[in-house]
C-alpha positions as CSV (number, residue, x, y, z in Angstrom):
1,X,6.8,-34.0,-14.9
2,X,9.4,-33.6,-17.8
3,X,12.8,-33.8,-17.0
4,X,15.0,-30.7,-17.7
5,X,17.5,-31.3,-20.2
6,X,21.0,-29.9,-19.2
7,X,22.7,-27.8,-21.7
8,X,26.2,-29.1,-22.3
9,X,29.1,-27.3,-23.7
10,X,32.2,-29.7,-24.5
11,X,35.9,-27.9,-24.3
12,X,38.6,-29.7,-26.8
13,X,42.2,-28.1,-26.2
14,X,44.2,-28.4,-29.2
15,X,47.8,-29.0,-30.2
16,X,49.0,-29.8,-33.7
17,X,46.3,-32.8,-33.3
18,X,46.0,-33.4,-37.2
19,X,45.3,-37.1,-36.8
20,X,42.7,-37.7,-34.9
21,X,41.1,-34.0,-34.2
22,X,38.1,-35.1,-37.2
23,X,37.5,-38.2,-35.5
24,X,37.3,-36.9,-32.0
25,X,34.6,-34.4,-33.0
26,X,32.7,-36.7,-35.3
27,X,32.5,-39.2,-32.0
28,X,31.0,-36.0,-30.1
29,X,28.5,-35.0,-32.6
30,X,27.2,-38.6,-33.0
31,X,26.4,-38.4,-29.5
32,X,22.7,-39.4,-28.3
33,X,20.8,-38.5,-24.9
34,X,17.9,-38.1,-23.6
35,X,19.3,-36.2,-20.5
36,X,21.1,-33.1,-22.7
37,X,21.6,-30.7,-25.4
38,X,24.9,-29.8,-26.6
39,X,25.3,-26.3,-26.8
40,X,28.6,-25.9,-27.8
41,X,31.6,-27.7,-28.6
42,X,34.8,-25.2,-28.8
43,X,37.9,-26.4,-30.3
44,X,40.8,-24.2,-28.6
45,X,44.2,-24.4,-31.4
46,X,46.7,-23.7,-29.1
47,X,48.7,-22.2,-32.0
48,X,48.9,-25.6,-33.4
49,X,51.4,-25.1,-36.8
50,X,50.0,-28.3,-38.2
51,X,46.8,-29.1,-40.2
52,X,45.0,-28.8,-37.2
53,X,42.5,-26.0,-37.7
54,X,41.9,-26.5,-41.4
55,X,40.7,-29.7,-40.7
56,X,38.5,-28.3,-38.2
57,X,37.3,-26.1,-40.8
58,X,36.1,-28.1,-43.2
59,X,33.5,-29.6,-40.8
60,X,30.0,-28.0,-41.4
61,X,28.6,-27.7,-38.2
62,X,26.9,-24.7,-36.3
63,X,27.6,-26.3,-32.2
64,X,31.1,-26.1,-33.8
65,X,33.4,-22.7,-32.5
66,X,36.8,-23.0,-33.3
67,X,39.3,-20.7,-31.1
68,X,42.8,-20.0,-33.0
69,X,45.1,-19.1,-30.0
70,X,48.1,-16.5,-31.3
71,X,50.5,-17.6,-28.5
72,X,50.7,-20.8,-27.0
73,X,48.9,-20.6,-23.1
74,X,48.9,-24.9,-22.5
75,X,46.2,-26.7,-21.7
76,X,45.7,-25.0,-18.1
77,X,45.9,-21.7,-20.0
78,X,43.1,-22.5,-21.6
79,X,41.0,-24.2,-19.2
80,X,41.1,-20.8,-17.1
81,X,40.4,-19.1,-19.5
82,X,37.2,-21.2,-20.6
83,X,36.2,-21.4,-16.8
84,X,36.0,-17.8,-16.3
85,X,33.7,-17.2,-18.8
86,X,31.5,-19.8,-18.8
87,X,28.1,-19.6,-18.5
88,X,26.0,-22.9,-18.5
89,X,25.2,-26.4,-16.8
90,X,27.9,-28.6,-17.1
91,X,31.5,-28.6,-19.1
92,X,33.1,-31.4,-20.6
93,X,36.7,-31.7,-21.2
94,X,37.7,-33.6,-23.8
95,X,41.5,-34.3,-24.6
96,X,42.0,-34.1,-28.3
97,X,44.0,-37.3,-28.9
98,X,41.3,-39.9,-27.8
99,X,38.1,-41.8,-29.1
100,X,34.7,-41.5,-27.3
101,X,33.8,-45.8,-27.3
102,X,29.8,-45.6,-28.2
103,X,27.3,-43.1,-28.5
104,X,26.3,-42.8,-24.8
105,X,29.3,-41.4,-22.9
106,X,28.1,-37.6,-22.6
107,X,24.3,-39.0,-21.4
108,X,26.3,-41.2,-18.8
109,X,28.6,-38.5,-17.8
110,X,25.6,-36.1,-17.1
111,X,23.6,-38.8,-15.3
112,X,26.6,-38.5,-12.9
113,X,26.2,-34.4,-12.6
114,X,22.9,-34.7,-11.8
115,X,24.2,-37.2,-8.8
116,X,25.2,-33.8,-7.1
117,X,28.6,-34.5,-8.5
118,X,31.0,-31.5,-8.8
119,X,33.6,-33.5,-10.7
120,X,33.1,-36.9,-13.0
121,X,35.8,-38.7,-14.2
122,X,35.2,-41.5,-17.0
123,X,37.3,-44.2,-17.7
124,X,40.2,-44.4,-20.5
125,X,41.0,-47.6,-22.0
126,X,44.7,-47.9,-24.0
127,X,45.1,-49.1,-27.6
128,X,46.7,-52.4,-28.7
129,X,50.4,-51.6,-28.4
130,X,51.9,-51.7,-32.2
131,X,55.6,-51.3,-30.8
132,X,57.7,-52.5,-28.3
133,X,57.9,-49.5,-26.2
134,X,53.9,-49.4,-26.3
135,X,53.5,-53.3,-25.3
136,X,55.9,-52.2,-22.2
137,X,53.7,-49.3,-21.2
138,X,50.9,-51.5,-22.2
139,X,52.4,-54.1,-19.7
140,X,52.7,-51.6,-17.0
141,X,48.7,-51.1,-17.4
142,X,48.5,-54.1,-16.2
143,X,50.1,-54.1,-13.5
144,X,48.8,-50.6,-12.1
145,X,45.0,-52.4,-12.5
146,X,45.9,-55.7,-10.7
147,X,47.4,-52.6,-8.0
148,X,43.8,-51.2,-7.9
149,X,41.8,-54.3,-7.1
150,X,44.5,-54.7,-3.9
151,X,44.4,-51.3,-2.5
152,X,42.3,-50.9,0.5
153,X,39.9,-47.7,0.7
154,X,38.8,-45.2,-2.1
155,X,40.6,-45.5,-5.4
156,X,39.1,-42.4,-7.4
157,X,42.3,-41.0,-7.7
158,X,43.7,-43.3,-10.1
159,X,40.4,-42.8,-12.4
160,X,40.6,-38.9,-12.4
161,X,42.7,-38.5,-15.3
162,X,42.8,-35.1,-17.5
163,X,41.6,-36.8,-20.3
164,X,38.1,-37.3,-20.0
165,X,36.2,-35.2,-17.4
166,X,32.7,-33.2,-16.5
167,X,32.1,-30.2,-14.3
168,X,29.2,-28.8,-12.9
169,X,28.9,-25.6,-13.3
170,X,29.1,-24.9,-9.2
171,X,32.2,-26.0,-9.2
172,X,33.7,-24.3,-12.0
173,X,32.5,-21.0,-10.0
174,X,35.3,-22.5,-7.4
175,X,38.0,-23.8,-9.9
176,X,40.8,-22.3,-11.0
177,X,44.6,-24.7,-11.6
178,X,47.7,-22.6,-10.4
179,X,49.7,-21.1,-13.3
180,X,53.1,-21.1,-11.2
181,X,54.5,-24.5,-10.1
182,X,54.7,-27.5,-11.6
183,X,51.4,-29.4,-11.4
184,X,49.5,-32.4,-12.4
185,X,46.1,-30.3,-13.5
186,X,43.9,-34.0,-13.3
187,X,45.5,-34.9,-10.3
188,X,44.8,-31.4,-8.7
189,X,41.6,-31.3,-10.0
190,X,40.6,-34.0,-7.6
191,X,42.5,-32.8,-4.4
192,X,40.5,-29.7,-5.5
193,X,37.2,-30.7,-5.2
194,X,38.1,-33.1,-2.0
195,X,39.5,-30.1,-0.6
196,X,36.1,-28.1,-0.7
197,X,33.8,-31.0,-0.3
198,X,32.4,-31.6,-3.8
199,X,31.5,-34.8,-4.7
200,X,33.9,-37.0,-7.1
201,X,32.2,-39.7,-9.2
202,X,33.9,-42.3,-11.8
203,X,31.3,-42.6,-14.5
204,X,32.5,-46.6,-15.2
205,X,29.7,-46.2,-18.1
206,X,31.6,-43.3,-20.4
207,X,34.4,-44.7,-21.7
208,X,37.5,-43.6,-24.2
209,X,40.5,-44.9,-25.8
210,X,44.1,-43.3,-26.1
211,X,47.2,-44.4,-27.1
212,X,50.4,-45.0,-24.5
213,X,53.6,-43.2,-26.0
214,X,54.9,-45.5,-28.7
215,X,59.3,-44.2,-28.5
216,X,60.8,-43.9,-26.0
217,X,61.7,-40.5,-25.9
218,X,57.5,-40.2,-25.5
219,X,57.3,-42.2,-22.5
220,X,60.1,-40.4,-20.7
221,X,58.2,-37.1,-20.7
222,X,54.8,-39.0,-20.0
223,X,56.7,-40.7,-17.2
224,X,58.3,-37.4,-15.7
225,X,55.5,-35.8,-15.7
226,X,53.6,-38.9,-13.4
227,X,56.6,-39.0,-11.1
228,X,56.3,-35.8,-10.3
229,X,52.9,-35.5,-9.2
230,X,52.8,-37.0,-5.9
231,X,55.2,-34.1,-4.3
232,X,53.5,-31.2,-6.0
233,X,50.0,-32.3,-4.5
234,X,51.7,-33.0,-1.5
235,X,53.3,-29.6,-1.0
236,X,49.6,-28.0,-2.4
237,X,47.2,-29.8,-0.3
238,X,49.3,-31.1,2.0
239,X,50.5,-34.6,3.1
240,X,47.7,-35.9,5.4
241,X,44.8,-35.5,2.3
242,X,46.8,-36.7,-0.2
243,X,47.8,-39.8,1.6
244,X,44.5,-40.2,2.6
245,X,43.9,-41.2,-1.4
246,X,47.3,-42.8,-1.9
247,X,45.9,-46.0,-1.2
248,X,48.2,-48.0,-3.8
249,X,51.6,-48.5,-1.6
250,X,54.6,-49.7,-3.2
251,X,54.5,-53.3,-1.2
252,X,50.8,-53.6,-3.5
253,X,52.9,-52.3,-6.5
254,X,55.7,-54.7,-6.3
255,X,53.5,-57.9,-5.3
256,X,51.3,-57.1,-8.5
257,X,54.7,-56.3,-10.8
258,X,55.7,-60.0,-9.4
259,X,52.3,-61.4,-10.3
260,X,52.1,-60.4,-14.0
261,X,56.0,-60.3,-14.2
262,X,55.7,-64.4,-13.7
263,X,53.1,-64.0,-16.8
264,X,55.5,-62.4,-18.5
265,X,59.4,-62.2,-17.4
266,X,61.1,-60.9,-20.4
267,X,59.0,-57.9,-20.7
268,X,58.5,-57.9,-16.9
269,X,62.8,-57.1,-16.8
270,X,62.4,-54.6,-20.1
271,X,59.2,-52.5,-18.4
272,X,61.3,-52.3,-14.9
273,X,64.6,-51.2,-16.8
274,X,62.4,-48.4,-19.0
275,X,61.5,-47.1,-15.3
276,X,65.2,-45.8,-14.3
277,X,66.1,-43.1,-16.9
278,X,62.5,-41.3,-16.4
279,X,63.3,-42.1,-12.3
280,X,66.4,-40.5,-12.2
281,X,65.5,-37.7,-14.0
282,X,62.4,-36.6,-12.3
283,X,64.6,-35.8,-9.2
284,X,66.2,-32.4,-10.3
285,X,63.3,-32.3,-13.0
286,X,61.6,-28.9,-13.2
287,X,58.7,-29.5,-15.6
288,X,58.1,-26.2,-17.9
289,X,54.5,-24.0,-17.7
290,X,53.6,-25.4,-21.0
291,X,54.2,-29.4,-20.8
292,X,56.6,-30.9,-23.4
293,X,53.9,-33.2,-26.0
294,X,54.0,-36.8,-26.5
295,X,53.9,-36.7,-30.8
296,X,53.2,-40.7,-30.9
297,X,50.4,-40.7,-28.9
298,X,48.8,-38.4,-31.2
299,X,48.5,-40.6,-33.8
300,X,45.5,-43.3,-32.9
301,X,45.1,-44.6,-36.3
């Protein structure tokens, strides 16, 4: 019997993404499968005052719908919007300010929908750090995969991230992320589909590559945003699911910080003293509807 071929629309939000917006969708439209057809890829500008959409433009090809947005909604703006009208098999999100690493990460991220999955996450690789700010985040990596391979039970949670994900189309019907509050949409995401028994897969064969926040001034808001997280989901879905999938504790943080810090002291004292500005500030921190952008990690070249 032939095997039905899903039909696969692929959602890009879009902010002032200039430098790498033509590679991401060149890496989509190379993709091969036997297991899909791409019916769409939609490129949302979220009023992007850049050289975003002309860009996008200049690429002659009919799967491609580009969406100028008048008014700047944010990324879960836009996903709600998308999910309310969408009629198909499965969506992919795609961040705009990544690289898809072969040809074979939609076809491995559909193999995974068609595991009854309601939500697949893929796994995002960082860059080689090119400044010193970058090597500490890129240090910190580290230390949050050593973390991983020492937590006892389910670590999913730590895969799910916003920038690479798949729903089936039974659980977009479901899914909607809050628009009050102050919310970590990949993070919710998953609490979201634990919640109301859809399955969560990590696709360890779809891979991408991003770039960690190379001033600064980047990684604070990257790191207020984190820091934030674990309250909001716990005052969402409250504190006996969450810590259910909060299997990284802080004695498995600080015995793997030790570990690579030995590796690497110097950096090791820099990456802990970046961590108390971002700390400090995430207390009283009231993160805006429309998240504050990290500019250097837009630029993967």
């Amino acid at each position: 019997m032939k095997k039905i071929k899903r039909q696969v629309t692929i959602l890009i939000p879009a902010y002032n993404e200039e430098f790498n917006i033509k590679n991401i969708v060149t890496d989509i439209l190379s993709q091969k499968g036997k297991n899909f057809v791409l019916k769409k890829l939609c490129v949302v500008s979220d009023c992007s005052s850049d050289q975003t959409v002309n860009i996008l433009k200049r690429i002659k090809n009919k799967k491609l719908s580009i969406i100028e947005n008048k008014k700047r909604v944010g990324k879960i703006g836009i996903l709600n919007s998308f999910f309310s009208k969408f009629r198909g098999d499965v969506l992919i999100q795609l961040d705009a300010d990544i690289r898809l690493e072969g040809e074979k990460v939609i076809e491995s991220l559909v193999n995974y929908i068609n595991k009854k999955a309601g939500l697949v996450c893929g796994i995002i690789n960082p860059s080689r750090p090119k400044t010193f700010v970058e090597s500490l985040a890129f240090f910190g990596i580290k230390v949050w995969k050593r973390a991983k391979k020492s937590a006892k039970g389910n670590t999913d949670l730590y895969e799910c991230s916003g920038n690479m994900r798949a729903f089936s189309k039974e659980f977009i019907k479901k899914f909607r992320l809050p628009t009050s509050g102050h919310i970590s949409e990949d993070a919710y995401s998953f609490y979201f589909a634990k919640k109301n028994k859809f399955k969560v897969l990590v696709c360890k064969n779809a891979h991408s590559s991003y770039r960690l926040p190379a001033t600064y001034k980047d990684y604070v808001i990257q790191m207020r945003r984190f820091l934030q997280s674990n309250n909001e989901m716990r005052k969402t879905f409250g504190v006996k699911l969450v810590n259910k999938y909060e299997t990284i504790t802080t004695s498995i943080k600080i015995k793997a910080l030790i570990i690579e810090g030995l590796k690497s002291p110097i950096k090791a004292f820099c990456y802990v003293a970046l961590q108390i500005i971002p700390k400090v500030q995430a207390i009283n921190y009231k993160q805006p509807r429309i998240w504050e952008t990290s500019k250097s990690s837009k630029i993967l070249k």
